[in-house]
N, C-alpha and C positions, 0 to 999 in steps of 0.2 A: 973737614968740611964745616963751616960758616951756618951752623943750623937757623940760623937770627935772620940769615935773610932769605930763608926759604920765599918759596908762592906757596900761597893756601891759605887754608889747613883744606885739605880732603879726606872727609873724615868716612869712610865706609861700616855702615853699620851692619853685622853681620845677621841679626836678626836672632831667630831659631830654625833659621833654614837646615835641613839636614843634610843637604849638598856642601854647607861649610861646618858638620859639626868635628867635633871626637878631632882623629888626628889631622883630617882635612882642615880644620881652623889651622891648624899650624900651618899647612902647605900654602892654603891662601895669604895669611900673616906673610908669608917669605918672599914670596911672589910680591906683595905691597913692598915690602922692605927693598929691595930689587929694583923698584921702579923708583919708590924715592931717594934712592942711591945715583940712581943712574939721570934722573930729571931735577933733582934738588930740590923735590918740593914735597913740603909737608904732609904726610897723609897719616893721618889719626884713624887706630882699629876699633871696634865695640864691637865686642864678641859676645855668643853666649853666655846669660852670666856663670854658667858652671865653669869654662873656661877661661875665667879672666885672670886667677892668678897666675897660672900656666902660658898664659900668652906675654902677660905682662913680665915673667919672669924669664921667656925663652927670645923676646922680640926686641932692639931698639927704636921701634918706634912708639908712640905714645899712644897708653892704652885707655879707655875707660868706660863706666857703667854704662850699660844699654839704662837703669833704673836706680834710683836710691830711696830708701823710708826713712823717715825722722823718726826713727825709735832710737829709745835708750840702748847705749851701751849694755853685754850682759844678756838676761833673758827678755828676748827677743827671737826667737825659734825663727826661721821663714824670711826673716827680711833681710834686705841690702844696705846697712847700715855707712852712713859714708867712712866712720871711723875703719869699718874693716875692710873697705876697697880701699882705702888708704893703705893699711897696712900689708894687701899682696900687690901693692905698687900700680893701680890703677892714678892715673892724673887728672880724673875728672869724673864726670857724668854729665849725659843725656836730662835732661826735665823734660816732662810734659809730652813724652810721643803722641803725635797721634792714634799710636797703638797700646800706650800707657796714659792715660790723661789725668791728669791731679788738679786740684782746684785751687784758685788763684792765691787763695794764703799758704796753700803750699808752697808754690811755686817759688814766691817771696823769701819764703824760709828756707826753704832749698838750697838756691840762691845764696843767701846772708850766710849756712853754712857751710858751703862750699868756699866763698871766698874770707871765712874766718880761716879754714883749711887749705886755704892757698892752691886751692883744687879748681878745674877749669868747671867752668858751667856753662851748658848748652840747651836752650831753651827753644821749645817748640813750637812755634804756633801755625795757626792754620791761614787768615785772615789778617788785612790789614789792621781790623779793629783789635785784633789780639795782638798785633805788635804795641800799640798805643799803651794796651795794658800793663803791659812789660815792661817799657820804655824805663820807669824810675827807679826799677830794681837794678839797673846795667846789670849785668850777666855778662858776661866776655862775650859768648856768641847767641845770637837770636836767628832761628835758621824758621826762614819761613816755607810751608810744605801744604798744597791743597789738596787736602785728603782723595778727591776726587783723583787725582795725578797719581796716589802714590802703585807703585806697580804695574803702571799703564809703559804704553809708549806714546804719551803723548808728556811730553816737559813744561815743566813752567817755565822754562825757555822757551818753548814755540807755543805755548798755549796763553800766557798769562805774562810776559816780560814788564810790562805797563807794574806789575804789580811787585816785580823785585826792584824798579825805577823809583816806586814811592817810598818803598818801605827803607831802599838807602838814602834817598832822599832826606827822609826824617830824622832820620840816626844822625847823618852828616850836620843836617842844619841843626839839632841841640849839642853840636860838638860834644857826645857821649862815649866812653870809653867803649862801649859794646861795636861788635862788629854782625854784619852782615853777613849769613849764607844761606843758599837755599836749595831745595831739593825738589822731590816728586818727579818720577820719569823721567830723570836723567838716563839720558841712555847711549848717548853718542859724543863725541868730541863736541858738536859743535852745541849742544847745549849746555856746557862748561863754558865756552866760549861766549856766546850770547851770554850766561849771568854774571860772568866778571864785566863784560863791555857794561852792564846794566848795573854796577855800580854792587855786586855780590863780592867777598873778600874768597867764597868757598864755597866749595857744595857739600853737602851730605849725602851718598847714595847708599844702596840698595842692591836689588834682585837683579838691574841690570850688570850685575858684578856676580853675588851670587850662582846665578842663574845661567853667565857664560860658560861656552866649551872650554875657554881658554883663560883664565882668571888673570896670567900676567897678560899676557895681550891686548885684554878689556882695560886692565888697571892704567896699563902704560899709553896706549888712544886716550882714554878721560884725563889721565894726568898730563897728558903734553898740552893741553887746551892752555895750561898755566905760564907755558912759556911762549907762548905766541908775542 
């Protein structure tokens, strides 16, 4: 299979939910795997970080930090060092969740060392004015998410589209390598639907995954949105 022309990336972040911890991250990981088998489309996991190199080492799909610190190599007790999610096979890292928030010269740095690392970077922001600030760093992905949305059932698909319209808008018109995706209450087919038509490459989701009876069921509904 032609992984280069997948649809996506659909990247599901696992959280610290403890419906996907321990061996259940693995059942869920399988379950994604399965569906991007079966629909050819991209879907990127972020797991617990306890489990990342275990997912990373039992999964082929592309794994990476929910977090990462700018610390030194070495003694650094406690943090997520991007050298060492490199080295249990993580492909990237999360910036900036709205449930991690770092400050703008981080983010910058972050950024710069991820792509010295040839590691994906996925940047957060909340607001249009916080994409703006992003903009020069290009970041591979800039996933915009309004915190008010996140964990709800209401989407910035059906609540907010006006606001993934500009923010591709902008990227497109400075012809920037960065791409567009976005999240908060995704929870149904058709608001995957609505943010590709609105000029989204992806989404980011969540709890409405997590949180199902049925994890391949949910995965495989959101991800068919990509072949319409």
């Amino acid at each position: 299979m032609n992984t280069n022309s997948r649809n996506g990336p659909f990247i599901i972040n696992l959280k610290n939910y403890l419906e996907t911890s321990g061996d259940n991250t693995i059942k869920i990981v399988k379950d994604a795997e399965r569906v991007s088998e079966k629909l050819n489309v991209e879907i990127i996991i972020s797991p617990p970080q306890p489990s990342l190199a275990l997912i990373a080492k039992q999964s082929k799909l592309k794994v990476i930090s929910q977090h990462i610190d700018l610390k030194k190599i070495g003694a650094t007790t406690g943090f997520y060092i991007p050298e060492i999610i490199e080295k249990v096979g993580a492909k990237g890292s999360l910036i900036n969740h709205s449930e991690h928030e770092i400050e703008i010269d981080e983010i910058k740095r972050s950024i710069e060392k991820l792509k010295e690392m040839k590691l994906i970077s996925i940047v957060c922001i909340k607001t249009f004015e916080g994409l703006k600030e992003i903009l020069a760093f290009e970041p591979d992905y800039i996933a915009i998410e309004p915190p008010e949305l996140i964990g709800t059932q209401k989407s910035i698909s059906s609540e907010k589209p006006f606001l993934i319209r500009e923010c591709s808008s902008v990227i497109n018109k400075r012809n920037l390598k960065s791409k567009l995706i976005c999240g908060a209450g995704i929870n149904k087919k058709d608001d995957v639907k609505i943010a590709i038509e609105n000029g989204s490459a992806g989404v980011l989701v969540s709890s409405s995954i997590t949180k199902a009876k049925n994890w391949y069921d949910k995965i495989l509904e959101l991800a068919s949105a990509f072949n319409q």
